[in-house]
C-alpha positions in Angstrom: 94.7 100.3 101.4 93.8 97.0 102.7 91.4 96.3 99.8 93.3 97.5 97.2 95.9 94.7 98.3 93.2 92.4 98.3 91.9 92.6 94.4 95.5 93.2 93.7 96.6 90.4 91.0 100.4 89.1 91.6 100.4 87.1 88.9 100.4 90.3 86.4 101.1 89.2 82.7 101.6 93.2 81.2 101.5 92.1 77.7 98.6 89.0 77.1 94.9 89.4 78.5 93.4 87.7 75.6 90.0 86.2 76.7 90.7 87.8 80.5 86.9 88.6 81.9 86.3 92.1 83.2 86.0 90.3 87.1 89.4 89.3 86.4 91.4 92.7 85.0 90.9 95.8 87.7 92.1 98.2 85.1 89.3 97.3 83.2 86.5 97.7 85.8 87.9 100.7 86.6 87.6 101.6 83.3 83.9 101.0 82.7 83.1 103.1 85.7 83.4 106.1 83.3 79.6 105.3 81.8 77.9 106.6 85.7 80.6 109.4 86.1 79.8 113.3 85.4 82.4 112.9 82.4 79.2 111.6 80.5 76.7 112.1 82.7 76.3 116.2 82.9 74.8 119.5 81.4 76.2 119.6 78.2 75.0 116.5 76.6 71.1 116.8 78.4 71.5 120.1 76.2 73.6 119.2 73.2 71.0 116.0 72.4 67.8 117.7 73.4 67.4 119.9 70.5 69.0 121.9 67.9 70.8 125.1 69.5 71.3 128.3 67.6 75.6 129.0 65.9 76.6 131.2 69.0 75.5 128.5 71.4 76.8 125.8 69.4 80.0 128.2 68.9 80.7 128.3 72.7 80.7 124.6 73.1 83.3 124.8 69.7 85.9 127.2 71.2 85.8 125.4 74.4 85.9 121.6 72.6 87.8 123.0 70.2 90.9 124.4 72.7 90.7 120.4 74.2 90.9 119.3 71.2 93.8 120.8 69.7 95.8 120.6 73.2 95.3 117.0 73.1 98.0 115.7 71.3 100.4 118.3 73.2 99.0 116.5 76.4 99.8 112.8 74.7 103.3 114.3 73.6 103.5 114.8 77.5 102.5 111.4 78.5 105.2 109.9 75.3 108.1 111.6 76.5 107.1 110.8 80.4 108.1 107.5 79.8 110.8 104.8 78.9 108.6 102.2 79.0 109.0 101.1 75.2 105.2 99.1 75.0 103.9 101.8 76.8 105.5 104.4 74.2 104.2 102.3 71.5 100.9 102.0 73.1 100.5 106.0 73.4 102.3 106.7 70.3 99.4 104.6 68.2 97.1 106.7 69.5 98.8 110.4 68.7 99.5 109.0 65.0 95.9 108.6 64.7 95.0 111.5 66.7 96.9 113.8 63.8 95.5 111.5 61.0 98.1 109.1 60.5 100.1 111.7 58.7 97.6 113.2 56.1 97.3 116.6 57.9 93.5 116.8 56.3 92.5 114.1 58.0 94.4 115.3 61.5 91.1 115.5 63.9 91.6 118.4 64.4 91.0 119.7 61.3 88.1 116.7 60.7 86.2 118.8 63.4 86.7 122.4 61.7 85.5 121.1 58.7 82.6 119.7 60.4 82.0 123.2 62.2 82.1 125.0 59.1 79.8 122.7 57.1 77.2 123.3 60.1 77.7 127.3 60.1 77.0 126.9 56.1 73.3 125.4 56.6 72.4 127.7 59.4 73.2 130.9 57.8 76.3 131.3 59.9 79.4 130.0 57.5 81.7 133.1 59.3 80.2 132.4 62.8 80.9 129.1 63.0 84.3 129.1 61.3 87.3 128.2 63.5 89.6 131.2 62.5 86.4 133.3 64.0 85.6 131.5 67.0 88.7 131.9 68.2 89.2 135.2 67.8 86.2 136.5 69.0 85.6 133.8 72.5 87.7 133.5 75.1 87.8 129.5 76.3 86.1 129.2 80.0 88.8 128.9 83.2 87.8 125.2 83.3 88.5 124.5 79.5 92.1 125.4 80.8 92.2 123.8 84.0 91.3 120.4 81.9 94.5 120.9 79.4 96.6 122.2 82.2 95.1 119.2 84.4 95.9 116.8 81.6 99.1 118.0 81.6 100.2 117.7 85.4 98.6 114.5 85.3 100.5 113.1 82.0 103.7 114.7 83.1 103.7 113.0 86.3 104.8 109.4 87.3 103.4 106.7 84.9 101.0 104.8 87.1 99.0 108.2 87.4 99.6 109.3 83.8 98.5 106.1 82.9 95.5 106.5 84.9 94.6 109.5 83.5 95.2 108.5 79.9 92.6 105.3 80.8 89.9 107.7 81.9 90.1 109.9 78.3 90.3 106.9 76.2 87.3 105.0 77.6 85.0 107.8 78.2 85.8 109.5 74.4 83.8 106.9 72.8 81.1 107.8 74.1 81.8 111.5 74.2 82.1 111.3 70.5 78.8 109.3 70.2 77.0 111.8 72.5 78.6 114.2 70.1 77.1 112.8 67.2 73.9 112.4 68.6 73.6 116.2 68.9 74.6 116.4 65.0 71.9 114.7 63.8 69.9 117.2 65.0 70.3 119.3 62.2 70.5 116.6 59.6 67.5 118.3 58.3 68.9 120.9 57.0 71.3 118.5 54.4 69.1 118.5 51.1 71.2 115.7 50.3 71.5 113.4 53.3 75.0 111.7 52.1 76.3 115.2 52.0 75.5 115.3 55.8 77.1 111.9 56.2 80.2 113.3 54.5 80.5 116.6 56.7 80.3 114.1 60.1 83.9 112.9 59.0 85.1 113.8 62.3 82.3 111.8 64.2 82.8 108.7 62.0 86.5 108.7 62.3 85.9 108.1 66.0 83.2 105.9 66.5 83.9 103.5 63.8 87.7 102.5 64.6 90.5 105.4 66.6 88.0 105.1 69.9 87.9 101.5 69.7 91.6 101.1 69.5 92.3 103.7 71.9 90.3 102.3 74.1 92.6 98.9 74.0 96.2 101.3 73.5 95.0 103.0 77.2 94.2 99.4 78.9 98.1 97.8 77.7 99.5 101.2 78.5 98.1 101.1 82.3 98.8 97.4 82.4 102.6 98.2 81.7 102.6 100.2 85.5 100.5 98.2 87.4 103.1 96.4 89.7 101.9 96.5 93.4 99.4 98.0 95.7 100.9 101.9 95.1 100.9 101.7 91.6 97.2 100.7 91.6 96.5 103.2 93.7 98.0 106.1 91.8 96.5 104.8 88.5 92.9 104.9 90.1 93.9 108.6 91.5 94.9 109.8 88.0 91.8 108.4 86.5 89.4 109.7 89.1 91.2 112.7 89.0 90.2 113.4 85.4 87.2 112.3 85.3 86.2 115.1 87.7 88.1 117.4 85.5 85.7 116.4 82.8 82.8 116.6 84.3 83.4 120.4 85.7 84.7 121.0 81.8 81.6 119.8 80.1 78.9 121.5 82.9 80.6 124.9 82.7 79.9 124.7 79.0 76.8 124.2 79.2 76.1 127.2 82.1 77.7 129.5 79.4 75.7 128.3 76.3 72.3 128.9 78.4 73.8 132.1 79.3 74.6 133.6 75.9 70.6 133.3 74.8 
């Protein structure tokens, strides 16, 4: 406890860290530990990026992605109406409007991904296989694609350092996640005749890495500033992020396990 008093800033401005170095803002060292952590560090990706992976591999990573993804903005709704802070609302509620596409329900993420899926299951031969409506009915998601949602939804639900926490751990490591992701796609880029066509079908990659991760990353940093007041705050943020961070990792290396298994 002692040295969280001791990097604890007293002078905390919650609404201007323009031009504030990373030695300076906590909450954002804390955040940049997420690059050494299991969250990115794991199974899944050594496998997703090493090669191209045949549909019912590639579908096992999709119905278990798939369930986080669509939970997701259930688990932000969570976080929303967890709190009255009203910059902290605004903060969180940026990032759900972009989460569902800033209102064009084609362009909701969720849907980006699908779309993606589908275009994938096209060039291998497996249009039905890798459709969503089919995934889901025929694959059960793993116990530790629930314990992540269910997880998410404890931690969101709880008091707003931790939910804050939690929220700054998903933000800063989805970047990256989504990059990783991408990484992986281009693997079968090969199989686009026409490579714009490709391009087009990574919607759901590009929508991330070019602008929502970037902001989101920013919306989680002024949304944990808003509850970092004293010592026991900090602490509870740094809980809620380490917290699900683990959750991740365990999420993304039983994935893995299971899309070895099914070959």
């Amino acid at each position: 406890m002692n040295k969280l008093v001791a990097i604890l800033p007293f002078n905390l401005d919650h609404t201007s860290h323009a031009g504030q170095s990373q030695l300076d803002d906590p909450i954002e060292a804390l955040a940049r530990t997420v690059y050494s952590s299991s969250a990115l560090n794991n199974e899944f990706y050594d496998l997703w990026t090493s090669r191209p992976l045949v549909a019912v591999q590639i579908a096992v990573f999709a119905r278990n992605y798939g369930e986080f993804n669509r939970a997701f903005p259930e688990v932000l709704s969570v976080m929303i109406s967890s709190t009255r802070n009203v910059y902290a609302r605004t903060e969180y509620a940026k990032t759900l409007y972009s989460e569902m596409g800033y209102g064009v329900v084609e362009k909701a993420h969720s849907n980006l991904f699908d779309s993606w899926l589908f275009e994938l299951g096209k060039k291998l031969g497996e249009p039905e296989m890798l459709s969503w409506k089919t995934i889901e009915r025929n694959i059960t998601p793993l116990p530790e694609t629930y314990a992540l949602i269910e997880g998410e939804k404890s931690m969101y639900g709880s008091d707003n350092a931790t939910g804050s926490g939690a929220q700054l751990a998903l933000e800063w490591q989805a970047y990256t996640m989504l990059r990783k992701m991408y990484d992986g796609a281009v693997q079968y880029k090969h199989l686009w005749v026409i490579e714009d066509e490709f391009h087009e079908a990574c919607e759901y990659f590009y929508a991330h890495i070019g602008a929502a991760e970037k902001e989101h990353k920013i919306e989680s940093l002024n949304g944990a500033r808003q509850f970092y007041i004293d010592a026991n705050s900090w602490l509870r943020i740094q809980n809620g992020f380490h917290q699900h961070i683990e959750l991740f990792g365990v999420f993304w290396n039983a994935i893995a396990k299971e899309m070895q298994r099914v070959v």
